[in-house]
Structure formats: structure tokens, C-alpha cells
N, C-alpha and C positions, 0 to 999 in steps of 0.2 A: 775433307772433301767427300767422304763417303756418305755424309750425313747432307750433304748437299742439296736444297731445294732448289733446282733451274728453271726462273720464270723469266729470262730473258731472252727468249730465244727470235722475239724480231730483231735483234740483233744481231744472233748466228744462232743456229738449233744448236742443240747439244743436248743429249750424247749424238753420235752417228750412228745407222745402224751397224750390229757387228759385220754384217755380210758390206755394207759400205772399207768399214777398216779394214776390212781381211783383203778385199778384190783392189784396192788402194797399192796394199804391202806387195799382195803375190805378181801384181802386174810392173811394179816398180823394179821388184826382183827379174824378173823376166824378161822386159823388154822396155827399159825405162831410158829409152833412145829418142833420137828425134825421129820425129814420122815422114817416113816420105822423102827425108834427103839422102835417101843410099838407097843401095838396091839389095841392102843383104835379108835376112829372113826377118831379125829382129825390128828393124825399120818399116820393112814390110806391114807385120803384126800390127804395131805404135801406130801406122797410118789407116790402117784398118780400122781400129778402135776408134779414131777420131774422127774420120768419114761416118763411122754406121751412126756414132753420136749426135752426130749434126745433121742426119735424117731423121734419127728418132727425135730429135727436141724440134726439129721443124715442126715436125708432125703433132707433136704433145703441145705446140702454141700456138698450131692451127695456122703456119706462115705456109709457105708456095710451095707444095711438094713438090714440085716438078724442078726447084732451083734451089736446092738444101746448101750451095754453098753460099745461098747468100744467110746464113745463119752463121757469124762471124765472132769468136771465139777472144775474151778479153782477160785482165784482171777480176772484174768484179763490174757492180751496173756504176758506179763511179766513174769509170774506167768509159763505157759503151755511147753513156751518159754525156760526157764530152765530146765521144766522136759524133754525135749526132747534132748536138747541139752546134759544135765548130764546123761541121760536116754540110749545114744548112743556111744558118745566118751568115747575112754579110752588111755589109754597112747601112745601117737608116733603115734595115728590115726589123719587122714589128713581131714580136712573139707576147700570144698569151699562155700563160699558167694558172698559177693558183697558189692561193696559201697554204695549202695545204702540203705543198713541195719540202723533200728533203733539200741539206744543201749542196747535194750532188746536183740538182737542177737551178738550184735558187743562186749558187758562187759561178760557175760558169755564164750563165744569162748575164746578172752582173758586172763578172768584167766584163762583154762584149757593149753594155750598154755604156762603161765607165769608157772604155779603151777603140770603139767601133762605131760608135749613136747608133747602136740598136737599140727601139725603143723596146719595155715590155712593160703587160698590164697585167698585173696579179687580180685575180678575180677571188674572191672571197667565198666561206663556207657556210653553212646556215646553220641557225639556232642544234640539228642533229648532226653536223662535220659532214656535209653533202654538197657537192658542190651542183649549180641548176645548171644544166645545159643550155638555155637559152639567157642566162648572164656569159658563156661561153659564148653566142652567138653574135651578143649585142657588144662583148669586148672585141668582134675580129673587124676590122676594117680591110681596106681594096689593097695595104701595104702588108697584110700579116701571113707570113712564108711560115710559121707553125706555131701548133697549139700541141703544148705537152702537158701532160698531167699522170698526176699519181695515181695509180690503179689502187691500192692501198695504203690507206696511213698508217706511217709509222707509230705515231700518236695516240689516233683517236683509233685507230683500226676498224675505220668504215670503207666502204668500197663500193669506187665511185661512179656512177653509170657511162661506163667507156662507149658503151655500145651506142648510146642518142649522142654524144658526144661526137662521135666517129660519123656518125650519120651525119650533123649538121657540118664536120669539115669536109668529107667526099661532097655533098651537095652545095658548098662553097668555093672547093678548087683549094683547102689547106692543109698544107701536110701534116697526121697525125701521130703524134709520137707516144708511147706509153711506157713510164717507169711503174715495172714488175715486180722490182725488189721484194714486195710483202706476201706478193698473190703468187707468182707463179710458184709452182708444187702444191697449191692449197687452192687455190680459184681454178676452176674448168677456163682457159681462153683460148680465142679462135681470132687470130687475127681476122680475116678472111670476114665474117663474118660480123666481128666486131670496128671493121674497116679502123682498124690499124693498122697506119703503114711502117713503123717503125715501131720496136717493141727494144726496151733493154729490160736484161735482166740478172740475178744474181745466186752461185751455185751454193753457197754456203748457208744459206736460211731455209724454205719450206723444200728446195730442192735438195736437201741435207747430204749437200755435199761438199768437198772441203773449201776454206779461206782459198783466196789464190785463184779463183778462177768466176767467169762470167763472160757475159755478151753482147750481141743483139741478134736482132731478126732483123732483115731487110726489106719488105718485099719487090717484086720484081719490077713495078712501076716507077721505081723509088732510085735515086742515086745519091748518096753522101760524098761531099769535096775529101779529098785526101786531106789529113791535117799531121800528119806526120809520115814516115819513112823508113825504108829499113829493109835488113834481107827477108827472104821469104824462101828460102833453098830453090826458087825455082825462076827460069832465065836467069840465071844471075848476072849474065853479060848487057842484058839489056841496063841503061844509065839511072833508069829512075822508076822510082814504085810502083807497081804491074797497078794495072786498071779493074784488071777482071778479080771476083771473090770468088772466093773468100781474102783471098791477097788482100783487095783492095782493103779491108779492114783489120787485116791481120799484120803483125808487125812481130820478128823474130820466133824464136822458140817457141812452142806454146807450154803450156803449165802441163806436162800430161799425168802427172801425178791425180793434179783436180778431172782432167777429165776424164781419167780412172773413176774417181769419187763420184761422178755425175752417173756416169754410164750404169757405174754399182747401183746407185741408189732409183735410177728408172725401172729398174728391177723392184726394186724397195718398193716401190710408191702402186706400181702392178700389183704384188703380192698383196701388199694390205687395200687392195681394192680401188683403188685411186684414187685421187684428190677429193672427190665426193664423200668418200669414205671417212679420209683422214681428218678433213673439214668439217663435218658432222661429229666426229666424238671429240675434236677439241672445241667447240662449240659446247656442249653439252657440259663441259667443266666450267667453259666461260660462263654460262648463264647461272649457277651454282653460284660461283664466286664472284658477280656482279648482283644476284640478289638477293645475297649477304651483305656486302657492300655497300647495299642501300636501306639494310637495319641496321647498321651502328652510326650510332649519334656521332655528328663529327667527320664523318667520313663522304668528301665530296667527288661523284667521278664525274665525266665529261662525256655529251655524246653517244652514250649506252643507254639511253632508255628505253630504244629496241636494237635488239640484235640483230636485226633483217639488215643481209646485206653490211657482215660485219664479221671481221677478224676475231681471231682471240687473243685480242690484242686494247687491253681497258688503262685507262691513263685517271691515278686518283690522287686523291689529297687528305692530310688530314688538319681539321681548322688548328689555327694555334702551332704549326710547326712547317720549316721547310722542307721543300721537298726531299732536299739532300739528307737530311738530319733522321728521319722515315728510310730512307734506302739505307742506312748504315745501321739504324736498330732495327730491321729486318735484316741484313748478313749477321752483325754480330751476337746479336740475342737470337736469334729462330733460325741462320744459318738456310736461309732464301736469298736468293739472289734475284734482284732488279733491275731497273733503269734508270734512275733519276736524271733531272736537269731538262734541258731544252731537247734533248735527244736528234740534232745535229739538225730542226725541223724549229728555225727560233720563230717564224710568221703564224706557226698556228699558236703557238703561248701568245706571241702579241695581242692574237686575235682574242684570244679566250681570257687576256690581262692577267697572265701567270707567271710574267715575269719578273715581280716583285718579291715573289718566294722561291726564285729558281727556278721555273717548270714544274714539275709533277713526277708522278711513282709511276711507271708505267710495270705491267705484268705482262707477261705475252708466255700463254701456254704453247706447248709444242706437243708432239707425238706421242712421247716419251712421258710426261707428267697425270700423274693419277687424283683420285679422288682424294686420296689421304695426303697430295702436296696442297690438294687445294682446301682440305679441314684445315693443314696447320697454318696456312696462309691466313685462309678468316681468323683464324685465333688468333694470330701475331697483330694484325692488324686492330682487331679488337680489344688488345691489349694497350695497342702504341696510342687507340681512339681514348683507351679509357685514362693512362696516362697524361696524354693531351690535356683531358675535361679537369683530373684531379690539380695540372700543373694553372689552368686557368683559375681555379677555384682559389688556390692559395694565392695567387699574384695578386687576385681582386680583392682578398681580404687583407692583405698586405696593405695597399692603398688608401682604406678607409682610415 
């Protein structure tokens, strides 16, 4: 493990910073109670932390300063993802998306169309993984109660213009939802401005902070249906799930271990300058290792021909082999770690017809990863290309 290269980190970062695992440990040690349901000191502290949190992340995604409890505390954007989606639709209501959707947005939509006739129209992405704003316009009809879409692909890691997007649903009267999962810690967003009215997100990736927890943003014009129940330590006498938020989206215990990891790592993300900061030196590795990538024979990537407007986040191929077959001689010969397959995002392989070979390699640099993971990555890769060409060579003279 020590030799470890980690290029998966749109999956979850990794490592965390140390001051993330330390502030984690000392705060669990301390006051690793529930917040807010007693009145003693250590409850106190726990409710503390979890308020000021939920002012700072309002404030870092640009939702309603003035109503930080409507920034509502989950699992993960899976988890936030559902309550919005459940939260909104209801029978013979129209949602558009996009291909370009994990299938945290793509299995929910679905059963509500299998199980509810809501209808939904996936809009497609173009020749550079971008989806046009005005094929968003032209898919929303007089029945469409929202339009959700990926801020960042998980895939292709392009990022996609929320902000005209937003524009054409406020000027239409449809509610806008945006899964964050890729961007947010890494992408500058303002709701507010970006007229998002519903934002999910998650704490384990550019927010580098741990599994177990995530969210959403509400804004304040904005109401989600209850779609489930539960205590909340507070009226407990009242019969049935409080109306007002954060309640309303909140459901039992919360994770406060992660929201230690969160609070930690806002600190984190301050000190090395903020997301603009962190966003521009993983960049600068991405473009290194994408144009490489496109000197070795053999080696096909997707959607990276500019980087404007794009993750470090490159999804490749190499001809003559599948994708899974590539991700296994990268751990076990060069000991990098990847993503292969469909990467829980199976509409943009459709799109891109890469599901005949399993999906794709994806890499996704993080914080943490330097010049020298990303030399021996070109090398491995250049390797596995020249392998590739040698194994083609003998098959076809085999043939003759």
C-alpha cells in the first residue's frame, strides 16, 4: 500500500488531510454525542459544530445565508438525491435530465416512471460531453416540475454550464436541481447566482471528507414533500415529522463523526487557498497526463480535447483490450489505482458505444497526487499501449 499510486479519487479522495483525521479522532474523543438532544455540555459542543457547519457550507455554495437550516445534512448525495427527486415528482409529472447522469439520478427517475407515469426526457451530450442549454429548453414542456443535471461528470469530467441552464429554468417557472458530487470542493458555486434552487452534494470526494455523510441545499423559495420519517430529538410529542428544517430533511442521528471530517477539512480547503487554488494545480497534472495520452499510439481518450471547463477527471482506452483488463494491469504491475467499467454512469458509455468493452479507464487526480504519479502513469500506460500493438501484431500473423 505504501507504493500506492491513487488516481481514483472521483470516487472518494484519498488520502484525507492529516489535520481532517486528527480533528475526526479528537472531536469523537470528546464529544461524540448526539447534538442538541440534552442539555449537558458535551451535547451542547456536538450541536455547536453542526450549526456553525451548516452556516459555513451554506455560505461556501452560495445557498440563503439568512436560512442555513435549510442546508440539510444526509448520507452521501445518493442519499439527498432521492429526497429531491421523491421530494418533487409526483404522478404524470415530466423531469428532464441528461445522459450524462450518475445512477443516483438515472434509478430513482426510473422507478418513479416505471411505478408513478412520470414521464422523463434525457437530453444528450455533444461531440466534447457538454450538454447545450437550449436542447434543455426545447426538452421542458407546460408539464415539466424539474430539470436536474450533473454539475460534473463523473466520466468524462467536464462541467456543465449550470448557470444558462438555471437561467432558462427561473425564466420558465422550473425547479432547478444540481448534483454536486464532482464539483463541489473543486468548482467555485453560488447557487444564488447560478439560480439553483436545489443543490445535492457529497462529503467524501473534493470536500475531502469522510464516507458517511452529505446533503443538500434548499433554497428558501423551494419546498421538498416528506418522503420519509423519524425522530429528530426535537417536539418529540408532536405525531408526525416536523415541517420546518432542517427537520424536515433530516431524519435521526446525524453522522457527526463526518461532520467533524467536513468542518476539518473547510479549514483544509481555506488554508491551501480555495478551490480555485486546488482546481488549478490538479489541472495542471491533468493536462500533462492527457497530453501524453494523446502521443501513445493506441491510446483513446473521450471529451478532453480542451480542458476548459473540466475536471481532473479523463476517462481512456486502450484499442485491442478491455477496459477492465487495463485497470488490473495498472494495480497489479505499476500498483495505480483506477476506475474501470461503466462507473455507475451506464447512458454516457451508451452514448459514446463503450459498452462492448466494458466502459473505460477512468483516472481522476486529486490534491494529494504529484508529478512523479503522474510520470509513472504515462509509463504504465505506455507500456500496457505497447503491449496492446505487440499482442495485435502476433494474432494477425497468426491468421495468415
Amino acid at each position: 500500500m505504501n507504493n500506492l499510486i491513487y488516481m481514483d479519487n472521483a470516487a472518494t479522495s484519498w488520502p484525507k488531510p492529516e489535520s481532517v483525521y486528527k480533528y475526526m479522532i479528537d472531536f469523537y474523543r470528546q464529544c461524540g454525542v448526539n447534538p442538541g438532544r440534552s442539555g449537558f455540555d458535551m451535547a451542547i459542543e456536538a450541536g455547536n459544530i453542526l450549526e456553525d457547519l451548516r452556516g459555513r457550507l451554506t455560505r461556501f455554495l452560495g445557498g440563503d445565508e439568512t436560512a442555513p437550516e435549510r442546508l440539510c445534512f444526509g448520507y452521501n448525495a445518493t442519499d439527498s438525491l432521492n429526497l429531491i427527486i421523491q421530494g418533487i415528482l409526483v404522478e404524470s409529472d415530466h423531469v428532464v435530465t441528461t445522459n450524462l447522469e450518475h445512477n443516483s439520478v438515472i434509478r430513482p427517475i426510473n422507478h418513479l416512471v416505471r411505478d408513478a407515469g412520470v414521464v422523463a426526457t434525457y437530453v444528450p451530450f455533444n461531440g466534447q460531453g457538454f450538454v447545450d442549454p437550449d436542447d434543455i429548453r426545447k426538452a421542458i414542456t407546460k408539464n415539466t416540475k424539474l430539470v436536474i443535471v450533473n454539475h460534473g461528470s463523473n466520466v468524462l469530467g467536464t462541467v456543465q454550464p449550470v448557470s444558462e441552464i438555471g437561467a432558462i429554468c427561473k425564466e420558465l417557472g422550473v425547479t432547478f436541481a444540481v448534483d454536486a458530487s464532482q464539483t463541489a470542493g473543486v468548482i467555485p458555486i453560488d447557487m444564488n447566482s447560478m439560480n439553483i434552487d436545489v443543490l445535492a452534494f457529497t462529503g467524501h470526494k473534493s470536500l475531502m471528507g469522510s464516507t458517511g455523510i452529505g446533503g443538500l441545499c434548499v433554497r428558501k423559495h423551494v419546498d421538498l414533500r416528506h418522503s420519509r420519517s423519524g425522530g429528530t430529538g426535537v417536539r418529540s410529542a408532536y405525531p408526525y415529522h416536523l415541517d420546518e428544517y432542517p427537520y424536515r430533511m433530516e431524519y435521526g442521528t446525524p453522522n457527526m463523526v463526518g461532520v467533524a471530517s467536513l468542518w476539518a477539512a473547510q479549514e483544509w480547503i481555506e488554508e491551501e487557498g480555495g478551490v480555485v487554488a486546488i482546481h488549478r494545480r490538479e489541472m495542471e497534472l491533468t493536462r500533462k497526463l492527457v497530453d501524453s495520452f494523446r502521443k501513445i499510439d493506441g491510446v483513446i481518450t473521450y471529451c478532453c480535447d480542451s480542458l476548459e471547463n473540466h475536471l481532473s477527471t479523463v476517462t481512456m482506452n486502450v484499442e485491442g483490450l478491455e477496459a477492465g483488463d487495463v485497470g488490473i494491469m495498472l494495480d497489479v504491475e505499476h500498483d495505480i489505482a483506477t476506475r474501470t467499467g461503466l462507473h455507475c454512469a451506464p447512458l454516457v458509455h451508451e452514448q459514446l458505444d463503450l459498452t462492448k468493452i466494458h466502459g473505460g479507464v477512468r483516472f481522476a487526480i486529486g490534491p494529494f497526487n504529484t508529478e512523479e504519479h503522474v510520470d509513472k502513469a504515462i509509463a504504465a500506460v505506455t507500456e500496457i499501449a505497447s503491449l496492446a500493438r505487440d499482442r495485435k501484431v502476433v494474432s494477425g500473423a497468426g491468421s495468415k
